[in-house]
LUMMAR-339672 format. One line per field, with one value per residue (C-alpha): x, y, z. Coordinates in nm, 3 decimals, padded with zeros to 5 digits, m for minus. Each point is the difference from the previous one (the first is absolute). Layout:
<keses>
x	X:...
y	Y:...
z	Z:...
</keses>
This chain:
<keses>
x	15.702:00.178:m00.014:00.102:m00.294:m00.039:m00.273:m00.348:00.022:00.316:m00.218:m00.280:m00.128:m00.330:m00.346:m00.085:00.345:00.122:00.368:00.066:00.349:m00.109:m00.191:00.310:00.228:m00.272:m00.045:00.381:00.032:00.231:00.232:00.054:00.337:m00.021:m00.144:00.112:00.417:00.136:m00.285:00.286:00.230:00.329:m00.062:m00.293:m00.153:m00.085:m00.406:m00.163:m00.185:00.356:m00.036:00.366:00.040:00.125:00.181:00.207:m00.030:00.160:00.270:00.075:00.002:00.234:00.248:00.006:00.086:00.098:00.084:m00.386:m00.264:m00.350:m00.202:m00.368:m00.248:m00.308:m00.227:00.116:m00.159:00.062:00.173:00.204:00.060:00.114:00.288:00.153:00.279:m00.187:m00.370:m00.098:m00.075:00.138:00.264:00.068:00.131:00.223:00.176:00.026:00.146:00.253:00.075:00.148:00.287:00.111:m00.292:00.105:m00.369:m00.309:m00.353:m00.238:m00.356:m00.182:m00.048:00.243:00.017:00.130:00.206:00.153:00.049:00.193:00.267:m00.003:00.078:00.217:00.346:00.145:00.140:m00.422:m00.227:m00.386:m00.240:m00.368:m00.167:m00.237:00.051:m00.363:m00.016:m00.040:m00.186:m00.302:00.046:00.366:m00.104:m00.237:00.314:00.265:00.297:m00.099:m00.405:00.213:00.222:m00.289:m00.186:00.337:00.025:m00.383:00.106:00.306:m00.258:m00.191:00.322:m00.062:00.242:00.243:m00.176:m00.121:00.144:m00.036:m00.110:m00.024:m00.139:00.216:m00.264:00.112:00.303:00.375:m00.060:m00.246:00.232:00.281:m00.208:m00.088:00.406:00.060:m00.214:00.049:m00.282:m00.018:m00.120:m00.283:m00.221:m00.313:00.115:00.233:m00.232:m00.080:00.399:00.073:m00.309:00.116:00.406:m00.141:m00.215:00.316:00.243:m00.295:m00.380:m00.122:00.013:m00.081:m00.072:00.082:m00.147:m00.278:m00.313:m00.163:00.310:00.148:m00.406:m00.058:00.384:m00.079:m00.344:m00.002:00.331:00.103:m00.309:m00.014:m00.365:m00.177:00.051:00.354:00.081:m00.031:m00.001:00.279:m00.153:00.316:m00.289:m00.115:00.147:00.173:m00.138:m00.382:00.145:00.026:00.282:m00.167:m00.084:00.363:00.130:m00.238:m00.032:00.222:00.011:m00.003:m00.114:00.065:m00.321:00.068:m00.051:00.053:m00.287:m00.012:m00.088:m00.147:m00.317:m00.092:m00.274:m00.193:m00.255:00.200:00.084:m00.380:m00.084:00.277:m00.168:m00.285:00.110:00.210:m00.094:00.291:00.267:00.298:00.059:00.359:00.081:00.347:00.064:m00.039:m00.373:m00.208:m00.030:m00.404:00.139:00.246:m00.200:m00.277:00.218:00.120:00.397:00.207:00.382:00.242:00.046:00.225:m00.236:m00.227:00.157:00.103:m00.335:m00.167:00.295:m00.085:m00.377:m00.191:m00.114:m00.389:00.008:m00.117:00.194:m00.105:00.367:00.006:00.322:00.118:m00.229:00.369:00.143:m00.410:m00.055:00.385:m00.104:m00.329:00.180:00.283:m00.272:m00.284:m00.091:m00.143:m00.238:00.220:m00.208:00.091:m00.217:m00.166:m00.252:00.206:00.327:00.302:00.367:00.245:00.018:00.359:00.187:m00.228:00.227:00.244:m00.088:00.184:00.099:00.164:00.204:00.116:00.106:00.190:00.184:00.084:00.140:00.239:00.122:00.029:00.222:m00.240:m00.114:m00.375:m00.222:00.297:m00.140:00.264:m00.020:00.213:00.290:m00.093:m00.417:00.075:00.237:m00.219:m00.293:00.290:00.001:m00.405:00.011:00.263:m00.153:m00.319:00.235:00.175:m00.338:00.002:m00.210:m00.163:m00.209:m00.151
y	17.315:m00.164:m00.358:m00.188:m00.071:m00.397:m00.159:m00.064:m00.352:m00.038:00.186:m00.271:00.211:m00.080:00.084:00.378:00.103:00.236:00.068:00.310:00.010:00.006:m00.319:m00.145:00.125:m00.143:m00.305:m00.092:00.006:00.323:00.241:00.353:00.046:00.355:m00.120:m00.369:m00.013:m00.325:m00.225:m00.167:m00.288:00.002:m00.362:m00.263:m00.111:m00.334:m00.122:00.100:m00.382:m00.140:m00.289:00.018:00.343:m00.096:m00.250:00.257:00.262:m00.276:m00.064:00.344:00.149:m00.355:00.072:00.384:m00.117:00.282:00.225:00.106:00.126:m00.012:00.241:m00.045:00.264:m00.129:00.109:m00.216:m00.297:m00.358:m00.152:00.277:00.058:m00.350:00.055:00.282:00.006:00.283:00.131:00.324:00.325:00.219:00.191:m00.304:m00.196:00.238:00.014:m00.386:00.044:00.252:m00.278:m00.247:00.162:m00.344:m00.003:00.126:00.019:00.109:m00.105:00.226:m00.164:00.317:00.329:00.275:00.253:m00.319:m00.115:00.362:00.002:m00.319:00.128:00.337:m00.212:m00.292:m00.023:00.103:m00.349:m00.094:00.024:00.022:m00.171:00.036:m00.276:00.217:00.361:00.066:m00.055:00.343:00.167:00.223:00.196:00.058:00.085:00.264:00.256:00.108:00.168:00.290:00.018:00.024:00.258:00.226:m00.087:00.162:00.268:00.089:m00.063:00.215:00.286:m00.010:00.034:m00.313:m00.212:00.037:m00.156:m00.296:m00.343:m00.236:m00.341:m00.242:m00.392:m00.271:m00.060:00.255:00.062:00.057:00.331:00.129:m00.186:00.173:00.352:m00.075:m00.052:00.275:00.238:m00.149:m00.214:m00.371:m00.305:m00.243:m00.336:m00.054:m00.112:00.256:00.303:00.135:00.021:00.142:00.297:00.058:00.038:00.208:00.241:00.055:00.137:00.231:00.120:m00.161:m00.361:m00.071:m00.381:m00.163:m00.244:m00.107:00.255:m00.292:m00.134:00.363:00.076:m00.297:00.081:00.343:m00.035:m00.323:m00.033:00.411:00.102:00.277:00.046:m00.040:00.352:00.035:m00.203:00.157:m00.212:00.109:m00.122:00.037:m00.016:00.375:00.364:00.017:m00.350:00.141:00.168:00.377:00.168:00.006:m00.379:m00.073:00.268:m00.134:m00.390:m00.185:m00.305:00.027:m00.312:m00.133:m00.105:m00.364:m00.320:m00.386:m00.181:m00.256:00.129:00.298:m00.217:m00.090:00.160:00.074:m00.191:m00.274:m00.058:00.038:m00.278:m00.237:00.072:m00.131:m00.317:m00.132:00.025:00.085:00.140:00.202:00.262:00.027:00.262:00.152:00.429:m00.025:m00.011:00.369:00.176:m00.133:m00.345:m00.047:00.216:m00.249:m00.318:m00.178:00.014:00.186:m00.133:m00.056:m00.295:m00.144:00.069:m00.160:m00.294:m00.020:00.090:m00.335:m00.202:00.081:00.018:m00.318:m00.279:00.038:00.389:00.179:00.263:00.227:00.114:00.329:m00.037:m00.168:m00.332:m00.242:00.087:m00.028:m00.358:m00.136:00.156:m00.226:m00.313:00.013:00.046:m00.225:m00.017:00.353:00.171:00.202:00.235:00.290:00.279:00.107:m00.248:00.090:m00.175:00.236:m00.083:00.254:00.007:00.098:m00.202:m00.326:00.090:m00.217:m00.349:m00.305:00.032:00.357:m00.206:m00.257:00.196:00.236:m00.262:m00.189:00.274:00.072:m00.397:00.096:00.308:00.257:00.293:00.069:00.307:00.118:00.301:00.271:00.325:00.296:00.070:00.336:m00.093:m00.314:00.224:00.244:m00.293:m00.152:00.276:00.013:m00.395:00.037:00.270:m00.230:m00.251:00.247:00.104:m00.010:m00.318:00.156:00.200:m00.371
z	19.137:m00.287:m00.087:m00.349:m00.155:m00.135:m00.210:00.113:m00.092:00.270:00.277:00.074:00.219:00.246:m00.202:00.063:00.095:m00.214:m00.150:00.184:00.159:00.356:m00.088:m00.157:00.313:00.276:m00.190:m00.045:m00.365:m00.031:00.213:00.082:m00.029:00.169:00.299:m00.001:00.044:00.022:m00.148:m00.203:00.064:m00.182:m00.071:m00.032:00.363:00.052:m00.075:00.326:m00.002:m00.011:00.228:00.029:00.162:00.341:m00.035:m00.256:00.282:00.271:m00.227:m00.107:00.355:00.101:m00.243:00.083:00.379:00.189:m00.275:m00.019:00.240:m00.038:00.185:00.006:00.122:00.219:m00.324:m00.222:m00.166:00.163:m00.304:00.068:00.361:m00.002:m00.117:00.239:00.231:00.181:m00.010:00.210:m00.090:m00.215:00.210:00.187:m00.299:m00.121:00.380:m00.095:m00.347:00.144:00.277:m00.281:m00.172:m00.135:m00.198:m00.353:m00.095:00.174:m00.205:00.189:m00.054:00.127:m00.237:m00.122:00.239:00.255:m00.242:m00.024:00.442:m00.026:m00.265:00.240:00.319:m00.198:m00.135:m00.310:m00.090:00.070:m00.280:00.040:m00.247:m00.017:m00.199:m00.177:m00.038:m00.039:00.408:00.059:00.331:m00.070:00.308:m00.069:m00.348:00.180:00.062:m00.273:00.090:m00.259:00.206:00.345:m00.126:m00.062:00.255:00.234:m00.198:00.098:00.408:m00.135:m00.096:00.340:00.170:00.217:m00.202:00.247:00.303:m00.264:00.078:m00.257:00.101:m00.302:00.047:m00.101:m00.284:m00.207:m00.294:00.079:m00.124:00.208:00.321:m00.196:00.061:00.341:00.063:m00.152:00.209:00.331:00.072:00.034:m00.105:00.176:m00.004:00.130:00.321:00.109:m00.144:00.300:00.087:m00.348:00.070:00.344:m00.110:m00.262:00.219:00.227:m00.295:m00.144:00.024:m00.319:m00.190:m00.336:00.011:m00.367:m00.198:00.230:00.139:00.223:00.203:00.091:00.095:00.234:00.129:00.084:00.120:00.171:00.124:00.066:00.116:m00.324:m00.098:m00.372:m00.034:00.066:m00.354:m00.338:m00.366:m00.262:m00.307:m00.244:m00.311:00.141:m00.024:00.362:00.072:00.027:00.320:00.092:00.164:00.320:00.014:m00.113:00.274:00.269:00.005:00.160:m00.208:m00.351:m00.166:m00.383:m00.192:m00.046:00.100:m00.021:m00.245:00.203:00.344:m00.107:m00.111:00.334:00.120:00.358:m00.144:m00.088:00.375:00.095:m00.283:00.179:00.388:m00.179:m00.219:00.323:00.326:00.228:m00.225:00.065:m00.291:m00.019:m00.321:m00.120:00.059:m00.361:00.011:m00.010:00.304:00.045:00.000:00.313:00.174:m00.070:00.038:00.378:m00.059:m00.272:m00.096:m00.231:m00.191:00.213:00.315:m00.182:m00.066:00.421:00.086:m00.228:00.180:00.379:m00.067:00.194:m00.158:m00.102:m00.064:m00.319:m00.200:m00.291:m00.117:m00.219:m00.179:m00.375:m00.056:m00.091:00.387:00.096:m00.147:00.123:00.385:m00.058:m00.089:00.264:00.265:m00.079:00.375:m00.067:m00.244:m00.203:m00.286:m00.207:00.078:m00.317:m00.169:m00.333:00.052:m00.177:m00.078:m00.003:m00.398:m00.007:00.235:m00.164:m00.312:00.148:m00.087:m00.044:m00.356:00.070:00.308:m00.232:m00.257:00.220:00.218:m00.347:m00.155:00.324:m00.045:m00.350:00.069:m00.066:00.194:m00.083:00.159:00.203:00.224:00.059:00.120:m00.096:00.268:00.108:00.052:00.213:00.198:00.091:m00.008:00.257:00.209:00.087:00.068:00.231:00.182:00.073:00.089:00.291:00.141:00.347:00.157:00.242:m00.253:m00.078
</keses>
């Protein structure tokens, strides 16, 4: 790690913390330029205590009109979410960018690998802008085009690459939806998984599920009856990804070591804690979560599932909701006839998608009254073609699979 180094008297740092650079990193006073992209506005924000901030965002987004489109994803921040056209989930939104070809400008209040889908599915006269470009996706993060490429080069040398369909989550880069294009597999959410594996299983004998281990897992185990022991764990860090030939020849499901922060930190005993606290709950957790977890937990769904689910539930009943703590707390206020708590007694944000704040809003709906394009997201022609290519595939999957 590199950082510029700066004067102790400019650190006032905590007593006992020393200067070291992953104290400096953790404690906000410097970057990592190699692992931070983006941390830099072309221009000076506005004061995040300015008292002024949405009344500037009202008139900024008034004057726009319909020219600009503000998409807002369900784990966002309040000040935030306030000001979308649209909230949902991440695949969702882009369908509703792509639905508003006047719009000349789509701010995507989400992360970048969202942000990438909507230029994919938009027009070329449309340009995408993400607030902060530091609103990246740790899961999506998890898989590099260069790690998948040698990962099916190793299916390649068992000879099973062939039968190997890929099947990448939305949560994950145009690049690696630009691979899975490319070698005939598709594209899927957490709520048509089970469609996306069972297309899958019908054009071959194998799938290599990308970025996320725990929703192709609970997919293939829960919903296609596939056992523990049918899925194996590529872990792109090893030589052959810690897997022998015979593993990669004989499982079924081929599963990428990562995860999302946020859900993989529930834990089965953070669901036994929550029986305990409150009597009658209903655990209610996201396919994110680890394996131990849904199994241990009364219903499993996506985000948007789990936003119907909170809406039909009686007055009077209890829910422990295993998903990002923003959506969490919002679910709780809109349905204060119910008792609505996160499931882990340590409450986590998703850290990247809380890079979006008000200041970043302002000064990107500003600078479009202004004239200027900031943080445009575009992705090369021939990527969000083949990219293309997977989503529309998910989008032709026959409904009867569902």
């Amino acid at each position: 790690m590199t950082v510029t180094p700066v004067s102790p008297a400019e650190l006032d740092l905590p007593p006992g913390v020393e200067a070291t650079p992953l104290a400096l990193l953790l404690l906000g006073r410097q970057s990592d330029p190699s692992s931070e992209r983006g941390v830099q506005c072309p221009g000076d924000l506005p004061a995040a205590s300015d008292p002024t901030l949405v009344a500037r965002a009202r008139a900024a987004k008034a004057a726009l009109g319909d020219r600009v489109f503000v998409l807002g994803h369900h784990y966002q921040r309040d000040e935030v979410i306030q000001f979308a056209d649209v909230t949902g989930d991440s695949f969702k939104l882009a369908q509703q960018a792509a639905a508003r070809p006047e719009a000349e400008h789509i701010v995507f209040a989400g992360v970048h690998f969202m942000a990438e889908s909507a230029d994919i599915l938009t027009g070329p006269h449309q340009k995408v802008l993400l607030p902060d470009l530091a609103a990246g996706c740790s899961m999506a993060d998890m898989a590099t085009f260069d790690q998948v490429e040698r990962c099916w080069e190793d299916l390649q040398a068992a000879g099973v690459a062939d039968v190997t369909v890929p099947v990448s989550y939305m949560n994950s880069s145009a690049a690696i939806k630009a691979f899975t294009g490319e070698h005939g597999g598709t594209i899927c959410t957490s709520s048509n998984a089970k469609r996306a594996l069972t297309w899958a299983y019908e054009q071959g004998s194998k799938v290599l599920f990308l970025p996320d281990q725990h929703l192709g897992r609970n997919t293939a185990v829960r919903e296609l009856g596939l056992s523990l022991d049918d899925c194996v764990v590529y872990d792109p860090r090893k030589p052959g990804g810690g897997l022998s030939v015979q593993q990669l020849r004989e499982a079924p499901m081929v599963l990428w070591k990562g995860h999302c922060s946020v859900h993989g930190r529930f834990t089965a005993e953070s669901v036994a804690d929550v029986r305990e606290r409150v009597p009658g709950v209903t655990v209610l957790v996201h396919p994110e979560c680890r394996h131990e977890v849904v199994e241990a937990a009364d219903l499993v769904g996506s985000t948007e599932l789990i936003i119907s689910t909170l809406e039909q539930a009686p007055a009077g009943s209890a829910w422990a909701i295993g998903t990002e703590l923003n959506l969490v707390r919002r679910l709780a206020a809109a349905h204060p006839d119910k008792t609505v708590v996160f499931l882990d007694k340590t409450v986590c944000f998703c850290s990247t998608m809380n890079r979006i704040d008000l200041p970043h809003l302002v000064w990107t709906l500003e600078s479009l009254v202004a004239g200027r394009v900031v943080n445009q997201i575009s992705v090369e022609p021939r990527t969000a073609a083949s990219a293309r290519t997977a989503l529309d595939r998910m989008l032709a999957l026959p409904a009867d699979l569902g």
